[in-house]
C-alpha positions in Angstrom: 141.3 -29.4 162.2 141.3 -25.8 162.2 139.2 -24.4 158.8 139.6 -21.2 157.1 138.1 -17.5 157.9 136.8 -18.1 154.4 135.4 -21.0 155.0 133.4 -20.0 157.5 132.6 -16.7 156.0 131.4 -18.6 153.2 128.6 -20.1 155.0 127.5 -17.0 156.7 127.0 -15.3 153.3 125.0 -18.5 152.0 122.3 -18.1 154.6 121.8 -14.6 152.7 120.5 -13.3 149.3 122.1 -10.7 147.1 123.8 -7.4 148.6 121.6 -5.5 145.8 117.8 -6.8 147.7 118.5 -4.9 150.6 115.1 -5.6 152.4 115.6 -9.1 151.9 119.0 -9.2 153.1 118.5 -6.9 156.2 116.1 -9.0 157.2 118.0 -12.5 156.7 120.6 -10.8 158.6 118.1 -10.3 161.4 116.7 -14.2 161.0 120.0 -15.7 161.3 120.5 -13.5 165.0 117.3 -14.3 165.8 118.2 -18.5 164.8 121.3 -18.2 166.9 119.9 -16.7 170.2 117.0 -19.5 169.8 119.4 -22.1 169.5 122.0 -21.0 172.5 120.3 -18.0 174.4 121.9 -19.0 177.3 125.6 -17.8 175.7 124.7 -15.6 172.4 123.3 -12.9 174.2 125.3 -10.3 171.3 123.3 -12.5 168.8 119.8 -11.8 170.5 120.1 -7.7 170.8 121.5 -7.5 167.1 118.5 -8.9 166.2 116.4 -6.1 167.5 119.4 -3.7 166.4 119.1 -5.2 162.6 115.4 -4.8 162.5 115.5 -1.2 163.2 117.7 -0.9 160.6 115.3 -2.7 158.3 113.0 -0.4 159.0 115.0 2.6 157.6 116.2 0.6 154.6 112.8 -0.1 153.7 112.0 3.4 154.4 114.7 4.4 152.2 113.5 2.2 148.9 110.0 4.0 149.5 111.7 7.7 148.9 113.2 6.0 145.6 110.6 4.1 144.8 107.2 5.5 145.7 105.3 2.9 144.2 106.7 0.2 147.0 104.3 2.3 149.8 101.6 0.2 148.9 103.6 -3.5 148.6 102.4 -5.8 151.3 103.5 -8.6 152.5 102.8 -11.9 151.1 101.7 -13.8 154.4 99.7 -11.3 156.4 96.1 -12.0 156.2 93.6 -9.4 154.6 92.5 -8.3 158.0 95.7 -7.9 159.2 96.8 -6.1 155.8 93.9 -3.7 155.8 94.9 -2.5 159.1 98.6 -2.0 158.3 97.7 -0.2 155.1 95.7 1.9 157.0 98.5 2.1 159.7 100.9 2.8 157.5 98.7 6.1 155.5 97.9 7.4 158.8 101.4 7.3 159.9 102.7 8.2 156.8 101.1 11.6 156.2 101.5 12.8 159.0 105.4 12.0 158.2 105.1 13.8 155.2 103.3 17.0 156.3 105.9 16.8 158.9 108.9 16.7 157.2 110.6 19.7 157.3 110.7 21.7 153.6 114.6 20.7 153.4 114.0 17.5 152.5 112.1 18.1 149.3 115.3 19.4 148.3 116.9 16.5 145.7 120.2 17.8 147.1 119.2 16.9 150.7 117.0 14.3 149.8 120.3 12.3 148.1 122.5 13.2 151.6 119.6 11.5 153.2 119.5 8.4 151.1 123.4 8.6 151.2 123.4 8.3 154.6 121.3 5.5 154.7 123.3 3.6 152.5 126.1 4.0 155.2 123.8 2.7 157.6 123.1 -0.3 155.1 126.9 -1.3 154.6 127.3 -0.8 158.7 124.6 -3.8 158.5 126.4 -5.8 156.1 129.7 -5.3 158.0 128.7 -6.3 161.6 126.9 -9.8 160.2 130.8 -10.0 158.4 132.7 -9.1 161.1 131.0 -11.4 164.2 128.7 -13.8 162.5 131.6 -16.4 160.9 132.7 -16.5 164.6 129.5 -17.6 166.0 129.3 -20.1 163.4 132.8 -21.1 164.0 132.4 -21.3 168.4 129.4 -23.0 167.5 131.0 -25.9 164.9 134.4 -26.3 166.4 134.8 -24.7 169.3 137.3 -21.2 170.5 139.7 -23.1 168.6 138.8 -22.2 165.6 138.0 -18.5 166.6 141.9 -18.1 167.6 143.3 -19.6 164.6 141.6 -17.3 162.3 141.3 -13.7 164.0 143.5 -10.8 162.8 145.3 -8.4 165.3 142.6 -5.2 165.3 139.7 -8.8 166.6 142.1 -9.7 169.8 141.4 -7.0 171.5 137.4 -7.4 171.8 136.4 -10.3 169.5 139.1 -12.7 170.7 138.5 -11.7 174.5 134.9 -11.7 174.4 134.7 -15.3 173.1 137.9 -16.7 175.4 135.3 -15.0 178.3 131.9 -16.9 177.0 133.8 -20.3 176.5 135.1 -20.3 179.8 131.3 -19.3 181.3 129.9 -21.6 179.1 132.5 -24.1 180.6 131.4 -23.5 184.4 127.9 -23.2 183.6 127.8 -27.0 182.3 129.6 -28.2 186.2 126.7 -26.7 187.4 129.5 -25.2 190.3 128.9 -21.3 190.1 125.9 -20.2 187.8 126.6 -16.5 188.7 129.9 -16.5 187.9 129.0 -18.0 184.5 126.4 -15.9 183.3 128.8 -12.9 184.6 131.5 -14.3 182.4 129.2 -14.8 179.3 127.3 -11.5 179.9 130.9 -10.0 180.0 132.0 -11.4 176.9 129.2 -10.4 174.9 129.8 -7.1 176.0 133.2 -7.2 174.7 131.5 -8.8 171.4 129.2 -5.6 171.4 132.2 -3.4 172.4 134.0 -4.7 169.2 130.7 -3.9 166.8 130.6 -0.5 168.2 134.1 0.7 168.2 136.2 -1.2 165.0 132.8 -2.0 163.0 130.8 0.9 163.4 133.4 3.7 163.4 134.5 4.3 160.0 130.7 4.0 159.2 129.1 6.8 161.6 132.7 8.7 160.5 131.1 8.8 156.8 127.4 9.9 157.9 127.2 13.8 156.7 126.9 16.4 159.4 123.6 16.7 158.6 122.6 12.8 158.9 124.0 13.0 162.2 120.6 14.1 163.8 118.7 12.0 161.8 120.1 9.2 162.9 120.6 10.5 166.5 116.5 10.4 166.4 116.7 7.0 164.7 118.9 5.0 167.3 116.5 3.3 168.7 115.9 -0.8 170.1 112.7 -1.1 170.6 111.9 -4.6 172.0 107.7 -4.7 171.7 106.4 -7.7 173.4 109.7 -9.2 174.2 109.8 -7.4 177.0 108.0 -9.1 179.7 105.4 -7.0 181.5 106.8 -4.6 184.1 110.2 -4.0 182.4 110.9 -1.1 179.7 110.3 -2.3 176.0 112.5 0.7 174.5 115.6 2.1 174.6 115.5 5.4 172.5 119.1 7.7 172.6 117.0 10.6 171.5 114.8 10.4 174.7 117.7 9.0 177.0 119.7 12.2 176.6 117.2 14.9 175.8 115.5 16.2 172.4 117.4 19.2 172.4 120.6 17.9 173.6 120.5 15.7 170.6 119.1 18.9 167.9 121.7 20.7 169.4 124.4 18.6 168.6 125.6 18.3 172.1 124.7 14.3 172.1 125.5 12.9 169.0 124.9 9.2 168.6 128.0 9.0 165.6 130.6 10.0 168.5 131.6 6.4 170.0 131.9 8.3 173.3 128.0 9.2 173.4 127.0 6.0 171.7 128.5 4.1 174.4 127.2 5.5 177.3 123.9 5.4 175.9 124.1 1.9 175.5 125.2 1.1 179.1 123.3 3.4 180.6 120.1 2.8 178.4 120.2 -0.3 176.3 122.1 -3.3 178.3 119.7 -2.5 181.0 116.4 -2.7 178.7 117.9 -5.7 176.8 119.5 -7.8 180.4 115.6 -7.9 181.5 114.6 -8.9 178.4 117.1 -11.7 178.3 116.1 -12.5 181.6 112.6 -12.7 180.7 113.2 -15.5 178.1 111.8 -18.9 179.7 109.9 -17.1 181.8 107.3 -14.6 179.5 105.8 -16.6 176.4 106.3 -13.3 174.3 110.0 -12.8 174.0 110.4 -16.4 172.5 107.2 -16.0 170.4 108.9 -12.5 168.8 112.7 -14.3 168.6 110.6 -16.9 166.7 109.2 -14.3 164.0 112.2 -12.5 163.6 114.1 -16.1 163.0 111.2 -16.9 159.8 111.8 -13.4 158.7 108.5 -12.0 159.5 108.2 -8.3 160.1 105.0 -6.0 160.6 107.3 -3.7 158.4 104.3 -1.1 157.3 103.5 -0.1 160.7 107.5 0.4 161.8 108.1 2.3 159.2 105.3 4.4 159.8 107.2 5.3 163.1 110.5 5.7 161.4 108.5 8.7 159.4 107.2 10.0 162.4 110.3 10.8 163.8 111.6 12.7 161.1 109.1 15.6 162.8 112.2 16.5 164.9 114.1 18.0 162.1 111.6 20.8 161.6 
């Protein structure tokens, strides 16, 4: 029996609070990658880097409630210990000032200040819309099959959706004969591609299209996966767009991470590269299953990150 696309969406959205807690939600969205790449790493391999990609986002939405709401720089987390919040308070102020005294004099503006916040709103509903977009199909694959993919995907989804999950059902099929293992994990890597193809290109598009001109280089800066300990040692933990193509290349507008053109080559020339060796590392390194596992109870060292996200901000000067 075949159920509805609203079916399914239905229980994605239950795993999630309110649209209006946006930290919360962000970081559900995040848990509920994290739960499915736990579950089935060895085909979700979309699922795993859009839990790294959500967190970043996170980070700037939590960034963003700060500027409205300055009172909120000093919240902490319920389960950190005292040590541990000490040190991310103290993180976090270092970090934080030198944001500030950083920030270029624009941005004291209330004009520019509300493009800014605009702009992250974009980014927020881009968050919301990926989880809408491809997490009712993981659900579904996972529950009933491709079956029930095919018999509720619209004509825009064939294209990369559709083909990327026809590609990982038929890997996942000849990984279980045990017959070819590399032509498997080709055929599921493939597909997940086409899953992350899909995200970038009918998801993301109309999103970056509504960034302002001047968010673009903001959020050129900000496009960043940055893996931590995931990554086992030896391999690259980050994959930044600013410092794959070149700080001036992106202040000059010449790379710009809203054009699906620039975004895409960053990401195979960049990120697939830095995320494939952490994929790989899972099994083998005790660290990339330990962060999978905080990102899946919805844990986040969130004072510190953000710290960074303020940092970066520098570059506008």
């Amino acid at each position: 029996m075949i159920h509805s696309r609203d079916t399914w969406e239905a229980i994605a959205e239950s795993f999630l609070p309110p649209c209006k807690e946006v930290v919360q939600r962000n970081r559900a969205i995040t848990a509920q990658y994290a739960q499915l790449y736990l579950k089935h790493h060895e085909i979700y391999k979309w699922a795993g880097m859009a839990a790294f990609a959500s967190s970043q986002v996170g980070v700037a939405l939590a960034f963003a409630e700060m500027m409205q709401t300055p009172g909120r720089m000093m919240e902490t987390e319920h389960h950190e210990k005292p040590g541990d919040m000490l040190q991310g308070i103290g993180d976090f102020l270092a970090g934080a000032t030198r944001g500030v005294f950083s920030l270029p004099f624009m941005l004291f503006d209330v004009a520019a200040k509300n493009i800014l916040l605009n702009d992250l709103e974009e980014i927020r509903k881009g968050n919301n819309a990926i989880y809408n977009d491809i997490a009712w199909a993981h659900m579904a694959y996972t529950k009933g099959g491709l079956a029930e993919i095919e018999g509720n995907i619209s004509d825009n989804e064939r294209e990369f959706l559709l083909s990327g999950f026809r590609q990982i059902d038929e890997g996942a099929a000849l990984m279980k004969t045990g017959e070819d293992h590399q032509k498997a994990s080709a055929l599921i890597r493939e597909g997940n591609s086409r899953l992350l193809r899909h995200e970038q290109v009918n998801t993301l598009g109309p999103v970056f299209q509504a960034i302002s001109p001047q968010g673009h280089i903001v959020v050129s800066f900000g496009s960043e996966l940055n893996f931590g300990e995931a990554a086992s040692p030896g391999h690259r933990s980050r994959a930044s767009f600013a410092d794959h193509f070149g700080y001036f290349e992106v202040l000059s507008g010449c790379r710009d991470v809203t054009e699906t053109q620039h975004r895409w080559q960053w990401i195979e020339e960049n990120v697939l590269p830095v995320w494939y060796a952490v994929d790989d590392g899972f099994g083998r390194w005790s660290g990339t299953e330990r962060v999978f596992r905080s990102m899946a109870e919805g844990e986040a060292n969130m004072l510190q990150q953000i710290a960074h996200f303020a940092s970066t901000m520098s570059f506008l000067r």
